[in-house]
N, C-alpha and C positions, 0 to 999 in steps of 0.2 A: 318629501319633506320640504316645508318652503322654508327660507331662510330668514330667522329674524335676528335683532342684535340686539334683544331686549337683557338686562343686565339680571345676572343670577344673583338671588343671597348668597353671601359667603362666612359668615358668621362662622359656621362649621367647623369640627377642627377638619384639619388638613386630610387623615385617612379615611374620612366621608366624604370630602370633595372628592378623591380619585374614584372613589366608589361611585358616587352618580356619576360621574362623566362615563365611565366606562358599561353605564347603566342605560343611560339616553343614549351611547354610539352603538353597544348591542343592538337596538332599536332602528336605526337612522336608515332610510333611505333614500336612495340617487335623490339629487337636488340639480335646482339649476340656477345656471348664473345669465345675464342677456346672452351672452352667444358661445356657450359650453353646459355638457351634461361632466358630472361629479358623480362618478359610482364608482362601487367597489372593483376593485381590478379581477380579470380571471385569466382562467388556462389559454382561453381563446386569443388573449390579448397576447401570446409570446412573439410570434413576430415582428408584432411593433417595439415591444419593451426590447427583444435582440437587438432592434432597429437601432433604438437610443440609446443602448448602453455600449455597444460595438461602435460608434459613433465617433469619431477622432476628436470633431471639435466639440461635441458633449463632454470628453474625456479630458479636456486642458486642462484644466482648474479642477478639477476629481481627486488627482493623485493619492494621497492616501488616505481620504476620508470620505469615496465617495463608495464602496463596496468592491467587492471582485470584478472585474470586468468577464462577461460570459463567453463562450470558447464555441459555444453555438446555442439554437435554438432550445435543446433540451437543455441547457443552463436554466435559460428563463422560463422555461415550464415549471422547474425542480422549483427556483426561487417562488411563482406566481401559487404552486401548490403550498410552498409555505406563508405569501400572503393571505391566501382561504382560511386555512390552518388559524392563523394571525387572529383573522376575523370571526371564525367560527369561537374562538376563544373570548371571545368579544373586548381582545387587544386596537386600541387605537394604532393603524397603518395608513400606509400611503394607498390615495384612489384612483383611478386613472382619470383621466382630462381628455374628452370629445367633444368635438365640435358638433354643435347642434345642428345646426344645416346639413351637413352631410354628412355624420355618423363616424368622423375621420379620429384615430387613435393619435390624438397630442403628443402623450406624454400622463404622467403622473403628479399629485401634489396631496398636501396634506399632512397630519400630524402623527407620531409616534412618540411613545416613549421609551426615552434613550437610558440606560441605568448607568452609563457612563463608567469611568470615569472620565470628562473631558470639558479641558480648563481643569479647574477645580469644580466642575458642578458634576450631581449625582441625582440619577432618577429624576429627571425633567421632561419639558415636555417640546419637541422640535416640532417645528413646520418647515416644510420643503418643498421643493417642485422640480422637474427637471422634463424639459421639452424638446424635440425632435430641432433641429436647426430651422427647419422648412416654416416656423412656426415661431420663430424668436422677434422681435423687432413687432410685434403685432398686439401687445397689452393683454395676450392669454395668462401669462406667468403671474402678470398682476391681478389679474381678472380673480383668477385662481387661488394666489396666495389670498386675498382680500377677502375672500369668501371662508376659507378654512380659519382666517382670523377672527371673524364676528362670528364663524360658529363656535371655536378656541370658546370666546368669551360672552357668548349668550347661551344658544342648547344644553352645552356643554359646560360653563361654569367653573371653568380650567381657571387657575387663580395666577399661572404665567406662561407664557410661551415664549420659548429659545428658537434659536439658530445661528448657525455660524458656517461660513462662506469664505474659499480661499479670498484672501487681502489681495489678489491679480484679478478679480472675478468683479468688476464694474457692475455689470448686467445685474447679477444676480443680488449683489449689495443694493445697489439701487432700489430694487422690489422690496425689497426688508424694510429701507427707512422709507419710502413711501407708503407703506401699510402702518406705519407707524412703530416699529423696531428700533430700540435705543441701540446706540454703538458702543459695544465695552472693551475691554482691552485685545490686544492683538498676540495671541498664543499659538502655539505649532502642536498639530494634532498629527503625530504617525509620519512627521518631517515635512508635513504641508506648514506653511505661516497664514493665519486666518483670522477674521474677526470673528467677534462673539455680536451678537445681537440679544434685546430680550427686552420684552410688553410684558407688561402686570397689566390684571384685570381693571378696567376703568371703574371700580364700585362705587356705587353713589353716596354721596354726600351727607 
């Protein structure tokens, strides 16, 4: 699928926009960005996903909002068989993030929706990423996030996209409001303290 950011109508009411979106992502295939492939994650990918989530300094800024940390490899099979699962359901999930040059397991990114409750928001729609250390400082996360966003708000026709990032987590804020991510108040999700982030569809004029 190539990537465009051409702008959806949105006129619709709201329970037909989640409908196509989740209509065009049943459909969607691996894309690419200048130097990463974007496909759907699998079973094969558990040692790398162990990699990153077992990961100390992946894990700073996680603490309570970032999932279970895996106890070993069969974690992340069990979790990646319910990403399938996710998908086969033709639920929006996270993809994984490979380097095109040499086929190397990233990390993960991309959108979900979250039924919350958290802040006060309910049933929305997140973007996220989360990359192997070996691979930070190098404009993948951005590369990544920025792609999942113009698809958020073209292919896809998502009318907003969330997230929220511990308030200690520089790196990771950064990526949000350079993609364009507004900064909302600062609320504690599970005893983590965190911001909110959140885009509305650019609709035209």
């Amino acid at each position: 699928m190539r990537l465009h950011t051409q702008n959806c109508r949105l006129q619709w009411p709201h329970g037909y926009q989640l409908y196509f979106a989740h209509l065009v992502y049943s459909t969607m295939q691996p894309f690419l960005t200048p130097r990463l492939l974007l496909r759907p994650l699998a079973v094969a990918d558990a040692p790398g996903l162990f990699a990153l989530d077992s990961d100390p300094a992946v894990q700073r800024y996680l603490g309570g909002i970032g999932g279970p940390r895996p106890a070993s490899v069969a974690d992340s099979v069990a979790q990646l068989q319910r990403s399938e699962a996710q998908y086969a359901a033709g639920e929006l999930g996270r993809w994984a993030v490979v380097l095109r040059a040499t086929g190397e397991f990233v990390g993960w990114a991309g959108l979900k929706r979250v039924a919350g409750p958290v802040k006060d928001e309910h049933d929305f729609y997140d973007i996220g990423y989360r990359l192997l250390p070996r691979y930070w400082g190098q404009g993948y996360g951005y590369e990544a996030a920025q792609a999942w966003l113009a698809c958020a708000f073209g292919p896809l026709g998502l009318p907003r996209v969330c997230a929220y990032a511990d308030v200690r987590n520089a790196g990771s804020r950064r990526i949000l409001e350079k993609i364009g991510l507004a900064p909302g108040p600062i609320f504690v999700e599970n005893g983590t303290r965190c911001a909110w982030y959140e885009a509305r569809h650019p609709t035209p004029a």
